[in-house]
VEXDREN-2710 file (C-alpha; in Angstrom, 1 decimal):
% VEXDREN-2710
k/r/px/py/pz
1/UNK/-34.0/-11.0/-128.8
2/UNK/-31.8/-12.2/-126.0
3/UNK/-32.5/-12.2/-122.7
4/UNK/-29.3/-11.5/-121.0
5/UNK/-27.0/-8.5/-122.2
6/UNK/-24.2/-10.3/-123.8
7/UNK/-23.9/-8.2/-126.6
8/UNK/-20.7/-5.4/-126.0
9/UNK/-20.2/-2.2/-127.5
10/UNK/-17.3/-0.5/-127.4
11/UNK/-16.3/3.1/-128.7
12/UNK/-13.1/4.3/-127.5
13/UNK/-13.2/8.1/-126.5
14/UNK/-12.0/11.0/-128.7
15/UNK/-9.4/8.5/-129.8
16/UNK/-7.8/9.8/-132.6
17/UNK/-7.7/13.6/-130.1
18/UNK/-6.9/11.1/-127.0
19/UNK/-4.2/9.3/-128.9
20/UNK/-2.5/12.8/-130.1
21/UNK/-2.9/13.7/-125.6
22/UNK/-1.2/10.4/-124.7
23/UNK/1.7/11.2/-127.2
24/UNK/2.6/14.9/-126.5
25/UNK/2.6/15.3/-122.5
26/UNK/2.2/19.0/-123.3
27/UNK/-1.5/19.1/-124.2
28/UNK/-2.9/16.2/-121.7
29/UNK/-5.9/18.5/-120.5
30/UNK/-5.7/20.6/-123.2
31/UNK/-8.3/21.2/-126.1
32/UNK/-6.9/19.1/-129.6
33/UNK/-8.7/19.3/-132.7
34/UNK/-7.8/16.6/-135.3
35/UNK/-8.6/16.6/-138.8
36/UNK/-7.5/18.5/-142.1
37/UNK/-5.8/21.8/-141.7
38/UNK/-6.7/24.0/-145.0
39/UNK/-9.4/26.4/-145.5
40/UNK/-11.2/23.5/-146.1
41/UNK/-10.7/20.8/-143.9
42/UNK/-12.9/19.4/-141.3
43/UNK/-12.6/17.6/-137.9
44/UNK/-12.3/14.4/-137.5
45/UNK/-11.9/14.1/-133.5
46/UNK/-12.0/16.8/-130.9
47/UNK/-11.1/16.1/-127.2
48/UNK/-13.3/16.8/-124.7
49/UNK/-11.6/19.9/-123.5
50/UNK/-12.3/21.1/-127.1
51/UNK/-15.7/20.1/-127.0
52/UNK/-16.8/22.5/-123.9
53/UNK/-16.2/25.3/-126.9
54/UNK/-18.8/23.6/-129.3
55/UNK/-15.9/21.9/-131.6
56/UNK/-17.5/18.2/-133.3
57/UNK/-16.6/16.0/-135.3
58/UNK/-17.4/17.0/-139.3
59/UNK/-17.2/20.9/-138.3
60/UNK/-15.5/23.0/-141.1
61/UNK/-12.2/23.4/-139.8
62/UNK/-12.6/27.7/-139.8
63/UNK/-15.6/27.2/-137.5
64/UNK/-13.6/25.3/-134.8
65/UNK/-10.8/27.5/-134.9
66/UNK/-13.5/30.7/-134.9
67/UNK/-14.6/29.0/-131.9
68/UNK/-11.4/27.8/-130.1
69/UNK/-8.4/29.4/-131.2
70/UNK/-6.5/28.3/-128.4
71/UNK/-6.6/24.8/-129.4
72/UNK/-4.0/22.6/-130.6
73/UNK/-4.6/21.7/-134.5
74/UNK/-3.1/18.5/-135.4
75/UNK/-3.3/16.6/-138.9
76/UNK/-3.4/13.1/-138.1
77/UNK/-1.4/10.2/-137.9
78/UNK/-3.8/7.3/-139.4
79/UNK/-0.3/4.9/-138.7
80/UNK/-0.4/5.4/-135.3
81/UNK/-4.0/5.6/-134.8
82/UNK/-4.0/2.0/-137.1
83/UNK/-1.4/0.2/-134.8
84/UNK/-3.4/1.1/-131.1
85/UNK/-6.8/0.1/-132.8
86/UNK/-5.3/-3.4/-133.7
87/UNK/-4.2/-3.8/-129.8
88/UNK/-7.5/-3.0/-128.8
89/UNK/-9.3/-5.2/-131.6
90/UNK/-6.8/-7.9/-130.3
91/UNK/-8.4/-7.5/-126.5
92/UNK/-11.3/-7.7/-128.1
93/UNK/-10.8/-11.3/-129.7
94/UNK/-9.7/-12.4/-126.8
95/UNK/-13.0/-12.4/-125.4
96/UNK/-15.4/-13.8/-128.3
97/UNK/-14.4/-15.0/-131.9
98/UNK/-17.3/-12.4/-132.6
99/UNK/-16.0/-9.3/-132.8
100/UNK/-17.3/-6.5/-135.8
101/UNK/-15.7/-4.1/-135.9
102/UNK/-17.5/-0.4/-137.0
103/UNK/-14.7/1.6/-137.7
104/UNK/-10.9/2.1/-135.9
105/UNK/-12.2/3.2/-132.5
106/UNK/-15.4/1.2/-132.4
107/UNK/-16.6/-2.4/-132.2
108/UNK/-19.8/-4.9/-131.3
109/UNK/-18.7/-8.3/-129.8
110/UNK/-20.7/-11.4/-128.9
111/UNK/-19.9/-12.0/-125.8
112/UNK/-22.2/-15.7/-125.7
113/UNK/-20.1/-16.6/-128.8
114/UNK/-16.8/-16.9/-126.7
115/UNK/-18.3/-17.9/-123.4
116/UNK/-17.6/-14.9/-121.5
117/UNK/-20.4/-13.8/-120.6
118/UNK/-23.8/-15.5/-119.9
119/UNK/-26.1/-13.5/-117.6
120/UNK/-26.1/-9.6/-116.4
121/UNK/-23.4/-10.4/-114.1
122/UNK/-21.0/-11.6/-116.2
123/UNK/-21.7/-9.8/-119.1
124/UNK/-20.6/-6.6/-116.7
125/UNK/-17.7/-8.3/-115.4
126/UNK/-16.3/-8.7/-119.1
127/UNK/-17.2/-5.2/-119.4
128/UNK/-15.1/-3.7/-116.7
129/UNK/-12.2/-5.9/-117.2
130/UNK/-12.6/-5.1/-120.7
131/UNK/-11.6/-1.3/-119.7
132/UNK/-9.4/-2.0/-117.0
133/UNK/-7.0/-4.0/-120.1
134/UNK/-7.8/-1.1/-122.5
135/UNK/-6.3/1.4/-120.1
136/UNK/-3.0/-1.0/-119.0
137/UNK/-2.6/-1.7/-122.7
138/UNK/-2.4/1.5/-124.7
139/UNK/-3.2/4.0/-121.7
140/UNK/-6.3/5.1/-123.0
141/UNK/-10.3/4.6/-122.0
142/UNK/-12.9/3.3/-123.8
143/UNK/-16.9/3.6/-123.2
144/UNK/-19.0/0.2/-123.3
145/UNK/-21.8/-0.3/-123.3
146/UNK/-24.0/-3.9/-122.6
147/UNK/-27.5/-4.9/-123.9
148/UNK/-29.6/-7.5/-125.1
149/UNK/-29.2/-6.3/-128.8
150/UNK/-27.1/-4.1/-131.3
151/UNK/-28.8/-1.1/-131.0
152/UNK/-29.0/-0.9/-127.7
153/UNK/-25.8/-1.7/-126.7
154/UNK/-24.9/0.9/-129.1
155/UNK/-27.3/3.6/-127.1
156/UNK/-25.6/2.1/-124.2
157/UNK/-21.8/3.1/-124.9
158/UNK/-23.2/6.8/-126.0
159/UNK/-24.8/6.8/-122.8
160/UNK/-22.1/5.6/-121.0
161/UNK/-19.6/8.5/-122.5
162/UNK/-16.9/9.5/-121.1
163/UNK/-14.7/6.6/-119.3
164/UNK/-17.7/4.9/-118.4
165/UNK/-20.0/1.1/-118.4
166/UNK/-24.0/1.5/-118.8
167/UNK/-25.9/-1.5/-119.1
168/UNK/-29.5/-1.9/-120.0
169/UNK/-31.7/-4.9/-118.7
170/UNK/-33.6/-6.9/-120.6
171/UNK/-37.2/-5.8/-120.1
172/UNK/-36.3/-1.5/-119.8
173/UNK/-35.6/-1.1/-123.7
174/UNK/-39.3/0.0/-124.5
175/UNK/-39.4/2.5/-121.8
176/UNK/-35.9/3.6/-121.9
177/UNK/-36.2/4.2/-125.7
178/UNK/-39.2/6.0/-125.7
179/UNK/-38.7/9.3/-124.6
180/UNK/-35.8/9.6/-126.9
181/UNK/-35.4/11.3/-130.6
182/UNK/-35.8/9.8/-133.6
183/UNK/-32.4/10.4/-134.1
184/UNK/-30.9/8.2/-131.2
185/UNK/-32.4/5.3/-133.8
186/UNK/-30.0/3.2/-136.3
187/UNK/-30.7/4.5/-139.8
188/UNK/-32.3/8.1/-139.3
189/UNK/-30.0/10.9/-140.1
190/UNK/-31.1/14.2/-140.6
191/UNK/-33.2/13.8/-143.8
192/UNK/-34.9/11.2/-142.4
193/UNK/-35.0/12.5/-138.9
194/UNK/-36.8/16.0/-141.1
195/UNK/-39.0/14.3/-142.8
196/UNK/-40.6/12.5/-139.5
197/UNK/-40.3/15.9/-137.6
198/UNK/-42.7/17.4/-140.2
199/UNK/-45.3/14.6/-139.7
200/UNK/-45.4/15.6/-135.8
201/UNK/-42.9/12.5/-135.0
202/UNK/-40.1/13.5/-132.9
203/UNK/-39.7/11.1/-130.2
204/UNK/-39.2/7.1/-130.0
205/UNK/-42.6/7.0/-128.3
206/UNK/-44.9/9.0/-131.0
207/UNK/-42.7/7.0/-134.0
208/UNK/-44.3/3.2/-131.8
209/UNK/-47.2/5.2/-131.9
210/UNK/-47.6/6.2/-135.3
211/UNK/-47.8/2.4/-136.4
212/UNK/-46.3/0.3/-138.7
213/UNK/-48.8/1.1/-142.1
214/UNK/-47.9/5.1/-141.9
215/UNK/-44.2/4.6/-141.4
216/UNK/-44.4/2.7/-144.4
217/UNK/-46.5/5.6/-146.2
218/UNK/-43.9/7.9/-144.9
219/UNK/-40.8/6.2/-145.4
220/UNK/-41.2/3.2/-147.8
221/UNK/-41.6/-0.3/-147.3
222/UNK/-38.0/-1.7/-146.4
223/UNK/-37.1/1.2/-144.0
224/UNK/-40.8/1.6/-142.3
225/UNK/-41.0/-1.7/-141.2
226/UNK/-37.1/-1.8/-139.7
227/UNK/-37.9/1.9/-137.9
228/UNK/-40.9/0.1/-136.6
229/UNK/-39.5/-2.5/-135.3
230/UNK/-36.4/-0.5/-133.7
231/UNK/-39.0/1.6/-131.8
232/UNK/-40.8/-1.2/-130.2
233/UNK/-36.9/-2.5/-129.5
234/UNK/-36.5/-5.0/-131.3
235/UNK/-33.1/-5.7/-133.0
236/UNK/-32.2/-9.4/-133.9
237/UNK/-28.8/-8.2/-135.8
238/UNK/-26.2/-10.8/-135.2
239/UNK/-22.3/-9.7/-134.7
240/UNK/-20.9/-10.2/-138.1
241/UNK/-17.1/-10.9/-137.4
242/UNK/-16.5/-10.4/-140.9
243/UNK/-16.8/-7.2/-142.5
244/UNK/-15.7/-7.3/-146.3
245/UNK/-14.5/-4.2/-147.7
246/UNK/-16.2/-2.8/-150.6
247/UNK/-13.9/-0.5/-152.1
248/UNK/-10.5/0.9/-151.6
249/UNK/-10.3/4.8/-152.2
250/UNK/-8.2/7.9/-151.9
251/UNK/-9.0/11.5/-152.3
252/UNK/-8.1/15.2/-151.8
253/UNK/-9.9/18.0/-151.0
254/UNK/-8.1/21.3/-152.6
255/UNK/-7.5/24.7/-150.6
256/UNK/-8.0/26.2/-154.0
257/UNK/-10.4/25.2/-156.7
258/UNK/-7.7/23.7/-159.8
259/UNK/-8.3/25.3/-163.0
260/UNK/-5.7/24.4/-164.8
261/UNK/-6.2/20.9/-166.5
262/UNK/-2.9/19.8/-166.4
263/UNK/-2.6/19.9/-163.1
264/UNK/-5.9/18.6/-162.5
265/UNK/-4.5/15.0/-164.6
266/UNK/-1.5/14.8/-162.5
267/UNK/-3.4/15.3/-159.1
268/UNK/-5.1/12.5/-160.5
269/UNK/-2.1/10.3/-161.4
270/UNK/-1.1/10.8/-158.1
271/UNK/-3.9/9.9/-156.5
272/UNK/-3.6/6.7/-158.7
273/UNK/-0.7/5.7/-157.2
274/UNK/-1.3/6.2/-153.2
275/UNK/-4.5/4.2/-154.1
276/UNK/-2.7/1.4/-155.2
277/UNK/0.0/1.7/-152.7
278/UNK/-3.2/1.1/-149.7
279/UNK/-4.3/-1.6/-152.6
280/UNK/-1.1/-3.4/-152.0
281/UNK/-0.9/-2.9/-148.0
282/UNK/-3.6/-4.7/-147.7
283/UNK/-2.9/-7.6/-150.5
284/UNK/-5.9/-6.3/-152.6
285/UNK/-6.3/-5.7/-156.2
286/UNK/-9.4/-4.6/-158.0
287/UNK/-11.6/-4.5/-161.2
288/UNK/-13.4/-1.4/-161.0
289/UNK/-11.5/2.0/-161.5
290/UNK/-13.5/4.8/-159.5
291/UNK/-12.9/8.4/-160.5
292/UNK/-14.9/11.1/-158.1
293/UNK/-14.7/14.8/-159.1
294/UNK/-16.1/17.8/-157.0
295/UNK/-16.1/21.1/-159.1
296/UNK/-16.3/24.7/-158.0
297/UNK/-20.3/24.6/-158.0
298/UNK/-20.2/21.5/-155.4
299/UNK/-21.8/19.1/-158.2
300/UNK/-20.1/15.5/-157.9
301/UNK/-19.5/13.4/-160.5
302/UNK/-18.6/10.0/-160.5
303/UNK/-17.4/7.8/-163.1
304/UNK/-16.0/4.1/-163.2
305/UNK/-14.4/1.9/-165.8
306/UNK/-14.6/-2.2/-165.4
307/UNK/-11.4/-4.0/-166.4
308/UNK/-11.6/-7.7/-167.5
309/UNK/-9.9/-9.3/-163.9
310/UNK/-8.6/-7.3/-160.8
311/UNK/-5.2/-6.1/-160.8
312/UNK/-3.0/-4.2/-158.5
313/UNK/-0.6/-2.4/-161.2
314/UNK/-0.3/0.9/-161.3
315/UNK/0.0/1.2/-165.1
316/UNK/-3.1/0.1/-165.8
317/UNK/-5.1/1.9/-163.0
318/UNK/-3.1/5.6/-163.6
319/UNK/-4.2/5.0/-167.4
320/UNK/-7.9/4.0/-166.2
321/UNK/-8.5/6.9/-164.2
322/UNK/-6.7/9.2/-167.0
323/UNK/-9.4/7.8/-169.6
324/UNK/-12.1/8.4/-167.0
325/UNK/-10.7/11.8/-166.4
326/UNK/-11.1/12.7/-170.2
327/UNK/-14.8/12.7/-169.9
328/UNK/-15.3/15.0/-166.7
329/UNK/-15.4/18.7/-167.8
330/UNK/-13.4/20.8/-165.1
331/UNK/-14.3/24.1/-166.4
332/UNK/-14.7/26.4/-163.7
333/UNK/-12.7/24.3/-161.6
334/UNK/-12.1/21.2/-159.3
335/UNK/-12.1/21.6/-155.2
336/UNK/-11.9/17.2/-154.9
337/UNK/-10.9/14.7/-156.7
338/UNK/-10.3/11.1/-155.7
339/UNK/-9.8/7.5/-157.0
340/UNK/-10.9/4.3/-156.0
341/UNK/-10.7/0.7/-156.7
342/UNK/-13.8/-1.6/-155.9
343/UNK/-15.1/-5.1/-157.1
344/UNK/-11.9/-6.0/-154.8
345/UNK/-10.3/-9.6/-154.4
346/UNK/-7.5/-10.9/-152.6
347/UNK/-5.2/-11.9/-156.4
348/UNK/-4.3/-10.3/-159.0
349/UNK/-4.6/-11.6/-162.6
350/UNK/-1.5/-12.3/-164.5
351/UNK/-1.3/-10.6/-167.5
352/UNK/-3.7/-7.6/-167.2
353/UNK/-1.2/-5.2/-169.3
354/UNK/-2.9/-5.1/-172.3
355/UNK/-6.1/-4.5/-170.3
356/UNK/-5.9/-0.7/-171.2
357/UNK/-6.7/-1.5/-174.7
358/UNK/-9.0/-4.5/-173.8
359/UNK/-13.1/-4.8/-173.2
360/UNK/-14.4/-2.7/-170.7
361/UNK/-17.5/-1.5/-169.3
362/UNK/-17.9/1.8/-168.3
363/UNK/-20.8/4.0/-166.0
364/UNK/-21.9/5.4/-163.4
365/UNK/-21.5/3.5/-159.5
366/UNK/-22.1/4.3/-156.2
367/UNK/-19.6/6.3/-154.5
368/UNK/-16.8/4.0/-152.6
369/UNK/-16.5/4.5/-148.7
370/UNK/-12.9/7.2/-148.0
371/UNK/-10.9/5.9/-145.6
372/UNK/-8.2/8.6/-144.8
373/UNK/-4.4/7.9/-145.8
374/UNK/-1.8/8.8/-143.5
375/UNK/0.1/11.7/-145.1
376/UNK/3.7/11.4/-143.3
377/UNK/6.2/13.7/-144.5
378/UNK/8.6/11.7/-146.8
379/UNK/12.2/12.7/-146.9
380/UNK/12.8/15.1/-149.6
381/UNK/9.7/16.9/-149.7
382/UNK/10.3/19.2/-146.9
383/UNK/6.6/19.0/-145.6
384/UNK/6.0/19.8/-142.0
385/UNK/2.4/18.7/-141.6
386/UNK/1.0/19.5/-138.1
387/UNK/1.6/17.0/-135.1
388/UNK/3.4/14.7/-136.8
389/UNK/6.9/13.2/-135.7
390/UNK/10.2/14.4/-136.0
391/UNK/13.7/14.0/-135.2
392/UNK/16.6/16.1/-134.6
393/UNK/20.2/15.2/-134.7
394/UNK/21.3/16.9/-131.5
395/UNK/17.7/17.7/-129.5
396/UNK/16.1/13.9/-130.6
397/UNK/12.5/13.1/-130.9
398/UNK/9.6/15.4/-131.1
399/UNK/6.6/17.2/-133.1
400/UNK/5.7/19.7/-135.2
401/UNK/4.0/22.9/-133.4
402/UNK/3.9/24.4/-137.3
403/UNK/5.7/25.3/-140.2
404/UNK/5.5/28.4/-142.7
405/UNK/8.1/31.4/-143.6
406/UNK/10.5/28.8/-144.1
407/UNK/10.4/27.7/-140.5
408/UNK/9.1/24.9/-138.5
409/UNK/8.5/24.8/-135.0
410/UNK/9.1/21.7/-133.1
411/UNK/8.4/20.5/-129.6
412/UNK/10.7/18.0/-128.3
413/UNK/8.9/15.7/-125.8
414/UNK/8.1/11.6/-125.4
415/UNK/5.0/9.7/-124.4
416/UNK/6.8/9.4/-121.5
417/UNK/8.8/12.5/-120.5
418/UNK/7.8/15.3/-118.9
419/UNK/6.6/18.8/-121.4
420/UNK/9.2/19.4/-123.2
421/UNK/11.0/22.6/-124.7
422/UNK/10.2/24.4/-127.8
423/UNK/13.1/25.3/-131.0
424/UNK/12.3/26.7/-134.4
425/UNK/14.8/25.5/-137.4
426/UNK/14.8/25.9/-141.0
427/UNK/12.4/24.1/-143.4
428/UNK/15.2/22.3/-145.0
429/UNK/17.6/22.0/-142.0
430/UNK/19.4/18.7/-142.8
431/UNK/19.2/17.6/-139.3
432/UNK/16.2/17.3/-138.8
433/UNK/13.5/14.2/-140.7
434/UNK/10.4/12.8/-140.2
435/UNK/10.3/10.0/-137.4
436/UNK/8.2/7.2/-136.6
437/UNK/5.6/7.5/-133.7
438/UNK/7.0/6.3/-130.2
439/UNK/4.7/3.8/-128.4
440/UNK/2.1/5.0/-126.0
441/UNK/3.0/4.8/-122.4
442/UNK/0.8/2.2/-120.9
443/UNK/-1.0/2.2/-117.7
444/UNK/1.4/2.3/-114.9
445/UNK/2.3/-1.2/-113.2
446/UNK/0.5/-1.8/-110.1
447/UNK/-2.9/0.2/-110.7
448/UNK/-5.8/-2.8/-110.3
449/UNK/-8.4/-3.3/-112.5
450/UNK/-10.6/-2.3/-109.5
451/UNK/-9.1/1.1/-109.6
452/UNK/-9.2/1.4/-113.1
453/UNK/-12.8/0.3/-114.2
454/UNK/-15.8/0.5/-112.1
455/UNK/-16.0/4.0/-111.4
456/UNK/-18.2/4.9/-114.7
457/UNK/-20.3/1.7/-113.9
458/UNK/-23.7/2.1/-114.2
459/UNK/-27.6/0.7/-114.9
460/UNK/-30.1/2.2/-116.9
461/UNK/-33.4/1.4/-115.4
462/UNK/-36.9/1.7/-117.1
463/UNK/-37.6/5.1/-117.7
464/UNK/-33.8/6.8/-117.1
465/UNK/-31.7/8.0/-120.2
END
């Protein structure tokens, strides 16, 4: 392991919650929930504010409106959120051609690899003008956090929450670590994080303690000996600047179970085609047709079909899923379905037409990885979905508050202006349309990285957490 902490973590915070507050002046220091709206939904980001109320991430939806119903509820706007993570991934590169990035809001980079950093000094330096270019770029703060490995950097940004810089010395790791839960390790969710509980292991410490042979026992061979090693703090992962995607997926969770199988086949076709819409965003095609079906009792099924060569055509995957979707039974009704596309490459085969009627291989595959799709209201459909933009002939830009009764409430405000007044139109007045997002208002000119930065700087000593 390394013995300087040159390796950065950085997890933006409650950014898709933080990027709805930058947007709408009107809730800045207000609670925001983000995530899907139906009886069924769950969050996906909840400000702070909205946290002091007990509202997380993956709640049910109904619990965090049981338990702030004051809040602003907001579908997202994956678009937006899309465009801001690239300016931050771009700061990012800037400092080391090793950057991995986890997810939208959340990245590990070298900092050795780029020459930024080389010691504790300068490894915190890159830190805080790391945060102080965040906030002048897109306006919003990001935790980081700076250690000697992966997983301790990683411990460090969670540690370093909110608007804040921790940094762990080489040499603290065993006796920071060791007074922590099992949980705080890479790798041990709550099955896992059970399973030890019930053998008397709850902390870092006792899991060092236990010793390699019984971890083994109790967890099996390949993930005994990496919990081992993570307790005694020891984490060789190298930043991976390349992250291939497995799969490319799309799916729908229903506010009411579908009985009817008609429906159930076009809910399918349609998922078909926004699949291969994100297929062809991103220049992908496929070989492996996923179809994932949750019915009424909460059983999953998932079934795949393997074409001959990857394609990108719509045809061919609609009729794939279709055939897969013949040998689901939907009695009793569906609450999700979704389809992906996996075995992914970066062409598409020629003449893949006749692949509907070609070889395949059908079974069984591991479930693809979801990455949301940003549901925009398209012209025509009338669909007012929470939070999202708008604009009006006469009153200009602004969001919607909500929609039902054949109204929809909008607030007309910038990133920039001040709150801005409420109206309620129509559904289907013809002057108003869905709008693109408006650009976050950076950081004002002439506020210092100084000012910006250091404040949430801090050092983690042997024993502290």
């Amino acid at each position: 392991m390394r013995t300087a902490p040159t390796i950065l973590h950085l997890d933006m915070d409650a950014f898709f919650a933080s990027v709805e507050q930058a947007s709408k002046p009107s809730l800045r220091g207000k609670a925001v929930v983000v995530g899907g709206l139906g009886p069924r939904g769950v969050v996906a980001t909840a400000s702070y504010e909205a946290r002091v109320f007990g509202v997380h991430s993956a709640m049910p939806m109904a619990q965090a409106r049981r338990l702030a119903p004051n809040a602003a509820y907001l579908v997202p706007r994956f678009g937006l959120y899309r465009s801001i993570s690239e300016q931050v991934m771009g700061l990012l590169r800037a400092l080391s051609p090793l950057v991995e990035p986890l997810s939208l809001d959340e990245a590990f980079v070298d900092l050795e690899a780029g020459g930024a950093a080389w010691d504790e000094r300068s490894a915190r330096l890159a830190g805080v003008r790391l945060r102080a270019d965040i906030r002048a770029v897109t306006g919003l703060t990001g935790s980081v956090g700076l250690a000697a490995s992966k997983m301790l950097a990683k411990i460090a940004s969670e540690q370093a929450k909110p608007d804040g810089l921790v940094v762990i010395e080489p040499g603290t790791e065993r006796a920071l670590l060791g007074p922590m839960s099992v949980r705080t390790l890479p790798g041990v969710g709550p099955a896992t994080g059970d399973h030890l509980r019930r053998a008397g292991i709850h902390t870092v410490d006792e899991l060092a303690e236990a010793g390699e042979d019984e971890l083994v026992r109790l967890l099996g061979k390949a993930h005994g000996h990496a919990l081992y090693a993570m307790a005694l703090a020891r984490d060789d992962r190298p930043v991976v600047a390349e992250r291939e995607a497995k799969s490319v997926s799309v799916e729908d969770t229903y506010d009411v179970d579908i009985h009817d199988r008609t429906r159930v086949g076009l809910e399918v076709q349609r998922l078909a085609d926004r699949c291969v819409r994100r297929l062809r965003g991103a220049g992908l095609s496929g070989r492996t047709i996923v179809l994932k079906v949750r019915r009424y009792d909460f059983s999953t099924l998932t079934r795949s079909e393997t074409l001959r060569g990857p394609t990108d055509d719509p045809a061919v995957i609609r009729e794939a899923a279709a055939r897969l979707l013949d040998s689901v039974d939907t009695t009793g009704g569906v609450r999700l379905l979704g389809v992906g596309v996996s075995g992914l490459a970066d062409y598409t085969q020629e003449d893949l037409f006749a692949q509907a009627a070609g070889e395949r291989v059908a079974g069984p595959v591991e479930e693809p990885e979801v990455t949301p799709v940003d549901e925009r209201p398209v012209p025509g459909e009338r669909r007012w979905p929470a939070g999202h933009d708008v604009r009006h002939a006469v009153y200009g830009h602004g969001w919607v508050q909500g929609s039902g009764l054949g109204r929809v409430t909008v607030r007309f405000e910038t990133p920039g202006s001040e709150p801005g007044r409420v109206r309620t139109f129509k559904i289907d007045d013809p002057e108003l349309e869905p709008a693109d997002p408006l650009p976050l208002v950076p950081r004002r000119p002439g506020e210092s990285s100084a000012e910006a930065a250091p404040a949430g700087s801090v050092d983690l000593p042997s024993g502290s957490a």
